[in-house]
C-alpha positions as CSV (number, residue, x, y, z in Angstrom):
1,X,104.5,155.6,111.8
2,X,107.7,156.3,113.2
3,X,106.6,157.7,116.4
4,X,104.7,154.4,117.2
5,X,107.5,153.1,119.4
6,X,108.1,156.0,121.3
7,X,104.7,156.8,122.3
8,X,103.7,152.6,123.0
9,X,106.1,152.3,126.0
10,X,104.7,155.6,127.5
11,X,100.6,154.4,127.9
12,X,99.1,151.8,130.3
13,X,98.4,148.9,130.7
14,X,100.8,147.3,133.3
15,X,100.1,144.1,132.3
16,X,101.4,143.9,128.9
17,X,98.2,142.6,127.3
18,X,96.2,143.9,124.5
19,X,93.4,143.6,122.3
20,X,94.2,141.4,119.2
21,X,96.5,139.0,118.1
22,X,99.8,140.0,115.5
23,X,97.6,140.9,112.7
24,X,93.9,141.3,111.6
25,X,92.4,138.9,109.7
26,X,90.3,140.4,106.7
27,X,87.3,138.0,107.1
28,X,85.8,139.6,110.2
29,X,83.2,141.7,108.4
30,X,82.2,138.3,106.3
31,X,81.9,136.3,109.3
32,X,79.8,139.1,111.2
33,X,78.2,141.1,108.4
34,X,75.9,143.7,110.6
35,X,79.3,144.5,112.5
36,X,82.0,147.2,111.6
37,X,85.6,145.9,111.5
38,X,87.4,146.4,115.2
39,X,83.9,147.7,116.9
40,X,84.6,149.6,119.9
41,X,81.2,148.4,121.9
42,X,79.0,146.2,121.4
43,X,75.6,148.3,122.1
44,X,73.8,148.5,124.4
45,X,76.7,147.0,126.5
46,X,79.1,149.8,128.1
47,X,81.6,146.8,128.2
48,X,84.0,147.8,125.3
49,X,85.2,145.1,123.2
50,X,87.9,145.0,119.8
51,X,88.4,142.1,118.1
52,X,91.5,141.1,115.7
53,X,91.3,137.5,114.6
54,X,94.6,136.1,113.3
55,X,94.3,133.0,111.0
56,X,93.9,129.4,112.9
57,X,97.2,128.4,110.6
58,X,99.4,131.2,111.2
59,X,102.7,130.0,113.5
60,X,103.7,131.8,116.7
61,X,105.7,134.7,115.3
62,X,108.6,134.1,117.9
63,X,111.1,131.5,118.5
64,X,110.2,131.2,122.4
65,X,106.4,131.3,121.9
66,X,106.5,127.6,120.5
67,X,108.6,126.1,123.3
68,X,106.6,128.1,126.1
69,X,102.9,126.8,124.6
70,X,104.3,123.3,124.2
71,X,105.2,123.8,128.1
72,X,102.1,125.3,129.1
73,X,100.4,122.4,128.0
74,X,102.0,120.0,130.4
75,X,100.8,122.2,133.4
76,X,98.0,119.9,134.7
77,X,100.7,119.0,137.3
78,X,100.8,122.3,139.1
79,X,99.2,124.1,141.7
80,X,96.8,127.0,141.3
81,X,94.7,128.4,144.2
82,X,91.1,128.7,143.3
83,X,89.9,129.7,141.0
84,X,93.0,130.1,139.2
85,X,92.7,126.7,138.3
86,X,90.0,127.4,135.5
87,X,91.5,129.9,133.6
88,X,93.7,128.6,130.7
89,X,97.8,128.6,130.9
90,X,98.5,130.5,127.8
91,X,96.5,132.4,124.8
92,X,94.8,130.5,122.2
93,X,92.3,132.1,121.2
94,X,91.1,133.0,117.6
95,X,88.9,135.5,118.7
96,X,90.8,138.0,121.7
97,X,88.3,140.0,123.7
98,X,88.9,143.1,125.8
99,X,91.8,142.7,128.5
100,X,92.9,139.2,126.9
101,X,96.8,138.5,126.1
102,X,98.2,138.2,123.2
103,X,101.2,136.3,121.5
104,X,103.0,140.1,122.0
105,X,102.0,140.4,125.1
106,X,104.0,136.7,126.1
107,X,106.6,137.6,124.3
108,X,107.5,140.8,126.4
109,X,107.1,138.8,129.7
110,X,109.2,136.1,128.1
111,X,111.8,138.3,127.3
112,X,111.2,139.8,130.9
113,X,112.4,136.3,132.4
114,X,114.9,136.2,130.7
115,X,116.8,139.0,131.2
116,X,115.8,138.2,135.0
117,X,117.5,134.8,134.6
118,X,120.8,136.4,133.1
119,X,120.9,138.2,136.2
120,X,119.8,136.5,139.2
121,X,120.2,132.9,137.9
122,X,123.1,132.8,135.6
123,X,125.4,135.9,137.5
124,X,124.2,135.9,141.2
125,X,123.2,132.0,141.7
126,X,119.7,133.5,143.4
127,X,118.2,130.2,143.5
128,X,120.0,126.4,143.7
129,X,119.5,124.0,140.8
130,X,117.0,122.2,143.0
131,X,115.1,124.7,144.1
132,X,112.4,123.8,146.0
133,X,108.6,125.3,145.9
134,X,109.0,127.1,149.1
135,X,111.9,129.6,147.5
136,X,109.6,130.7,145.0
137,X,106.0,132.8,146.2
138,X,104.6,133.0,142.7
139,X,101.0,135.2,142.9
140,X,98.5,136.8,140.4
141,X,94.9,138.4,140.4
142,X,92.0,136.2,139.1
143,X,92.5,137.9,135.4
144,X,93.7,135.1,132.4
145,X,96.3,138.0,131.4
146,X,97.7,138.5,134.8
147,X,98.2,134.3,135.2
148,X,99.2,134.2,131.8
149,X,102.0,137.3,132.0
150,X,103.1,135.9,135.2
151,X,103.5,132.1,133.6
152,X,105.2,133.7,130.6
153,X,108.1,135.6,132.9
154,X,108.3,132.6,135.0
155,X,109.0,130.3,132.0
156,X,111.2,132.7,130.9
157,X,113.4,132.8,134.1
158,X,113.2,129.7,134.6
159,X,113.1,127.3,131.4
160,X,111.1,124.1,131.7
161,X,110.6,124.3,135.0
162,X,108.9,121.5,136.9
163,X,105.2,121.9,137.1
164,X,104.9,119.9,140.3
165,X,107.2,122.6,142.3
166,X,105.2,125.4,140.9
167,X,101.8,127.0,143.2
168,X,100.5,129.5,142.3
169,X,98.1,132.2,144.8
170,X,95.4,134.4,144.5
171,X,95.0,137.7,145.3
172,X,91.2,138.8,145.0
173,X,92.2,142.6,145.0
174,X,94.4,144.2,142.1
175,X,96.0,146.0,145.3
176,X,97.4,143.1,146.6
177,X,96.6,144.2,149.6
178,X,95.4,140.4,151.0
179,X,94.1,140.6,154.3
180,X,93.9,144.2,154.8
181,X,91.8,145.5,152.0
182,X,89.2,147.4,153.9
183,X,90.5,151.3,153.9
184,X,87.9,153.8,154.5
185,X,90.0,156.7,154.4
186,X,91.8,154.9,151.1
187,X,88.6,155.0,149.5
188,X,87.4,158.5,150.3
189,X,90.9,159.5,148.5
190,X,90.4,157.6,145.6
191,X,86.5,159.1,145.4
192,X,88.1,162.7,145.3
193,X,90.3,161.9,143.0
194,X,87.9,160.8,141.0
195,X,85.8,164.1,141.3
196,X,89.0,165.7,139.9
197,X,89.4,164.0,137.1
198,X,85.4,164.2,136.3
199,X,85.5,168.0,136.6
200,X,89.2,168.5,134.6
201,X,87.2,166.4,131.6
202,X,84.7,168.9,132.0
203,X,87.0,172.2,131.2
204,X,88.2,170.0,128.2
205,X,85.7,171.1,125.5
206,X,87.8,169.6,122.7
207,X,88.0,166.5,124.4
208,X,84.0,166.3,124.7
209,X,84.0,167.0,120.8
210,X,86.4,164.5,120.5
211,X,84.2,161.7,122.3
212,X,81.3,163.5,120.4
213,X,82.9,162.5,117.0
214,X,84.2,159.0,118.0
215,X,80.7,158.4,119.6
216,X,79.1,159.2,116.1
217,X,81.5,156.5,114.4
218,X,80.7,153.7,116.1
219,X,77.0,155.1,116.7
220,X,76.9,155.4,120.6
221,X,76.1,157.7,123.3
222,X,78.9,159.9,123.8
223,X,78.2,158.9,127.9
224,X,78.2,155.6,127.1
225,X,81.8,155.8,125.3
226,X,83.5,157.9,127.6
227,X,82.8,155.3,130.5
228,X,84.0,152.6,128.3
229,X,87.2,154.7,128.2
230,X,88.2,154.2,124.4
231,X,91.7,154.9,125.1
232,X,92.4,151.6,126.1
233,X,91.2,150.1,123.3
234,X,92.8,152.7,120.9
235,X,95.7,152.0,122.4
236,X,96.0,148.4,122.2
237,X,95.2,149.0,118.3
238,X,97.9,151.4,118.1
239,X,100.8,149.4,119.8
240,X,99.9,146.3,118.0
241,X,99.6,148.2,114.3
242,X,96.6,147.6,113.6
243,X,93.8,150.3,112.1
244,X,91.4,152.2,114.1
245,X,87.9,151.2,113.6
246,X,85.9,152.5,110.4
247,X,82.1,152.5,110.1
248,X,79.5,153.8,107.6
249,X,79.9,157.1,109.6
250,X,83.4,157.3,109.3
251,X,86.7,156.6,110.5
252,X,88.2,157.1,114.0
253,X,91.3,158.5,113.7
254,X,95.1,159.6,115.2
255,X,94.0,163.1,115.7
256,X,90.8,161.8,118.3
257,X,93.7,159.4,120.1
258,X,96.4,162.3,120.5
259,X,93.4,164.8,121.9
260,X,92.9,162.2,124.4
261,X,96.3,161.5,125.2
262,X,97.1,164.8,125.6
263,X,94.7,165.1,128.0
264,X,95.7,161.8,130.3
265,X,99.2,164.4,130.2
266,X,97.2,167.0,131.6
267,X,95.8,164.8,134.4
268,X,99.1,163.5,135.1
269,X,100.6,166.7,136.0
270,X,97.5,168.0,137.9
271,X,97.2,164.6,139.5
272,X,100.6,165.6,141.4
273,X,100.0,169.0,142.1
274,X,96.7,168.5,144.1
275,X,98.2,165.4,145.8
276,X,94.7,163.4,146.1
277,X,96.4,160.6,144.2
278,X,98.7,160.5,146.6
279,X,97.1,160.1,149.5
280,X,95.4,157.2,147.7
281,X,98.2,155.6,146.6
282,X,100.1,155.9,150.1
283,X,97.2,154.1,151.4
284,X,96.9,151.5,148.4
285,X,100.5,150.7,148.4
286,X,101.4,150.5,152.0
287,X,99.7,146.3,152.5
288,X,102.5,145.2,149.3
289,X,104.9,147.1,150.3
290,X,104.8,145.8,154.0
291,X,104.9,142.8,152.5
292,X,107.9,143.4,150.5
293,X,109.4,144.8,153.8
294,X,108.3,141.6,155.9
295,X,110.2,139.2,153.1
296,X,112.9,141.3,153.1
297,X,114.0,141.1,157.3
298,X,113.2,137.6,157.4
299,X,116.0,137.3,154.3
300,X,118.0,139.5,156.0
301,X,117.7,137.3,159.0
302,X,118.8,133.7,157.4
303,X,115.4,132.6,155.9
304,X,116.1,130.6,152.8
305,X,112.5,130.4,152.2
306,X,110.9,133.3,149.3
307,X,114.5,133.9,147.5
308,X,112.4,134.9,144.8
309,X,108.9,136.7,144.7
310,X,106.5,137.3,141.5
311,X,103.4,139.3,141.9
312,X,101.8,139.4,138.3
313,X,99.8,142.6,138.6
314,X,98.0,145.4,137.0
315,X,98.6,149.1,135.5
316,X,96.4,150.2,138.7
317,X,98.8,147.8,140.8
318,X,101.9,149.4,140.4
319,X,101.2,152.9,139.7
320,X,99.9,153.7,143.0
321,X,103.0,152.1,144.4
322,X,105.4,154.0,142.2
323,X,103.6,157.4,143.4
324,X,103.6,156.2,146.7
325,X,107.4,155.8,146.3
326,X,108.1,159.0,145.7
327,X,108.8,158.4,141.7
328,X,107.3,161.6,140.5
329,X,108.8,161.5,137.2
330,X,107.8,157.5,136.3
331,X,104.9,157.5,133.8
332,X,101.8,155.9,133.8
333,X,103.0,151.4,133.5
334,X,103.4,150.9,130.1
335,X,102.7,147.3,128.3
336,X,104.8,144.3,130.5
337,X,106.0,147.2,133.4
338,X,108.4,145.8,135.6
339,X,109.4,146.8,139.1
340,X,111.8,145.2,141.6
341,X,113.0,145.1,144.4
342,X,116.3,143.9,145.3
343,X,117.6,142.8,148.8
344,X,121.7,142.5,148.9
345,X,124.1,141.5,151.7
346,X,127.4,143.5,152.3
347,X,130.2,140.5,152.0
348,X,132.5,142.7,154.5
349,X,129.5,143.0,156.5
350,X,127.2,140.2,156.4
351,X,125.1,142.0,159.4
352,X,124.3,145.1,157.0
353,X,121.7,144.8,153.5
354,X,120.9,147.2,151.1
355,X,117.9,147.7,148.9
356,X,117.6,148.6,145.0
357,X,114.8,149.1,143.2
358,X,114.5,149.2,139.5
359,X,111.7,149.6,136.9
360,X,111.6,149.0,133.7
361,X,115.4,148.4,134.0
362,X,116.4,151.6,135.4
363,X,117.7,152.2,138.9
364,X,115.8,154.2,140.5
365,X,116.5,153.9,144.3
366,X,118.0,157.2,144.9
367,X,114.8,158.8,142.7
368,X,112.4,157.7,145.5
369,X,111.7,159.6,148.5
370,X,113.5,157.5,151.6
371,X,116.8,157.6,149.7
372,X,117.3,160.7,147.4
373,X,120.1,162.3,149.3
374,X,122.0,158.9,150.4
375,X,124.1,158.7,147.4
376,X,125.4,161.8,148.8
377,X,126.6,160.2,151.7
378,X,127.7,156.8,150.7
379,X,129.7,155.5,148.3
380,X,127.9,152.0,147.8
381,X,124.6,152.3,144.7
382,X,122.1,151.2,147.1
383,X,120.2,152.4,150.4
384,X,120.3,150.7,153.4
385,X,117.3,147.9,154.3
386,X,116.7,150.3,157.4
387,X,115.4,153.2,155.4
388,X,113.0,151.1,153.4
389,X,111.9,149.7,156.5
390,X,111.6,153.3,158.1
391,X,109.4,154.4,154.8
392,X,107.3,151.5,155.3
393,X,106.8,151.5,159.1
394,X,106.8,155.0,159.7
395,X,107.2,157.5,157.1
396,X,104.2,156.1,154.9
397,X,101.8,157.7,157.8
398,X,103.9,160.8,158.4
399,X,103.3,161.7,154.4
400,X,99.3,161.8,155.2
401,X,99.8,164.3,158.0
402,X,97.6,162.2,159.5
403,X,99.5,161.9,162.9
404,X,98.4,158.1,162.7
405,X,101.4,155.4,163.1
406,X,99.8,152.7,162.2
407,X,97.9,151.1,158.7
408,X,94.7,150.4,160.5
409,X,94.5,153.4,162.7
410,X,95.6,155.9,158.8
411,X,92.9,153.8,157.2
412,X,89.9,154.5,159.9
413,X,90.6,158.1,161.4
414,X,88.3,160.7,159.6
415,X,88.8,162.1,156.2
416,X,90.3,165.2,155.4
């Protein structure tokens, strides 16, 4: 369909993973007889579940993918904090469950690496030949797609890298909030935003037909599929070209996934006017970003330790950063998202460092809301470390209106 590629980039996930491998393999139904082909749920599980089998014979379908496995298969020699350690290197599975990678979903994060590589490695000489473990702070969520995505970029920034340099960490919340997870206030955001969205599904009668219908295909309660959320699942079918399911009762079809979709538009824009996500997001964001701002001083201030920082994250990772950044016009992480941040050091100045950040390739500093109007004011494509720091220390707090000038003191005062 020719308006496949424009719409993939545009839906979650972050993560770049999917459901399926390249192609379907027309044996499913004679393998599992009493199951349609690509079943949405497995009743009476709410856990939703697609699977694509692609043949056991079948070669990667991209140059990289052969020299990353072989790679990934030497990895006994690294270092993966519990319990990373039990959750395989790369995908090789016949059978690929809800939330699992697939051989697209390396390839993006591959291709990520490398276009990181041509940048900081080959132009900008981020890192020394013999880098040491302590320049790199490689971390990921206990999820095989997250480790996996994050080992695929890595590989592809840096090539056949040495397994015994590598450690990997892990952070229990998809947040990365580490320490400082517990965020009453946080939470009583995130429960009203919830309420929104619950009661803008209800004004949407042709979005409860909608579930109606798809719940009828794949005989289900229409409650049960709507808290499954079969838009993920559609659109991991979609992006990866493969056919929405088809029962005895019928066929769920484009029409059912662009009702929903429009819909998740509709949220979007309300989800900024009322400002609920916001708060939220200001809240979930601030523990990486002060993170991101800690890393970045001690840089600034000679550290040669953390030169480069990978946090292999989730759709609901970076889109309550990107809100909390002030990107109002940045859509929803699509598959293998990417957002950096970049610390640089004025040659003419060596006491002075600027911050970009880009996503998805794009420069977006002067989009977010501690340096719209700099550009104005300076010539140089970058805002000053300062402002960043200010956002982070400061104006993160003064955005809630909560008169708080701290995380801990924002996170525990009384909700609004």
């Amino acid at each position: 369909m020719a308006e496949r590629p424009e719409l993939c980039p545009l839906l979650p996930s972050g993560e770049g993973h999917c459901l399926g491998w390249r192609r379907a393999c027309s044996e499913l139904n004679q393998q599992e007889p009493d199951t349609p082909v690509f079943p949405f749920l497995r009743t009476p599980s709410t856990t939703l579940r697609v699977f694509v089998v692609e043949a056991a014979s079948s070669k990667p379908y991209h140059p990289k993918l052969e020299a990353f496995v072989s790679h990934m298969s030497k990895g006994s020699g690294a270092s993966f904090e519990s319990p990373l350690h039990s959750l395989p290197l790369y995908p090789s599975h016949q059978l690929c469950e809800m939330g699992e990678l697939t051989q697209t979903g390396v390839v993006q994060h591959l291709q990520n690496g490398q276009l990181l590589r041509d940048v900081y490695l080959k132009k900008h000489k981020l890192l020394p030949s013999d880098w040491s473990t302590e320049q790199l702070r490689l971390e990921t969520t206990g999820k095989s797609r997250t480790l996996q995505s994050g080992l695929a970029l890595l590989y592809g920034f840096l090539p056949d890298f040495d397994w015994k340099k590598i450690y990997f960490r892990h952070q229990p919340s998809a947040l990365f909030c580490s320490g400082n997870c517990y965020c009453p206030l946080r939470n009583q955001y995130l429960e009203k935003e919830q309420r929104r969205q619950y009661l803008l599904r209800l004004k949407n009668r042709q979005l409860e037909r909608t579930y109606e219908e798809m719940a009828r295909i794949v005989d289900t309660s229409t409650k049960q599929l709507r808290a499954a959320n079969p838009i993920d699942a559609m659109l991991c079918l979609f992006c990866h070209n493969v056919s929405f399911p088809c029962t005895r009762n019928g066929c769920v079809n484009m029409e059912h996934f662009k009702v929903i979709k429009r819909h998740q538009i509709e949220d979007e824009s309300e989800r900024r006017e009322k400002k609920l996500y916001l708060g939220y997001a200001l809240l979930g964001a601030h523990p990486i970003l002060n993170q991101t701002v800690g890393r970045m001083r001690r840089a600034a201030e000679g550290w040669k330790e953390e030169l480069f920082a990978l946090s292999s994250a989730h759709d609901v990772t970076l889109a309550p950063i990107l809100s909390a950044l002030g990107l109002t016009e940045a859509r929803f992480p699509r598959f293998a998202a990417r957002l950096i941040f970049e610390l640089w050091q004025d040659r003419e100045k060596p006491g002075e460092h600027s911050v970009r950040i880009l996503y998805d390739g794009v420069d977006v500093t002067f989009h977010t809301s501690f340096c719209q109007d700099h550009h104005k004011r300076s010539p140089k494509p970058m805002c000053p470390l300062e402002n960043f720091v200010r956002f982070v220390k400061r104006d993160m707090f003064v955005a809630l209106g909560s008169g708080s000038t701290n995380y801990y003191d924002a996170c525990h005062r009384e909700g609004s």
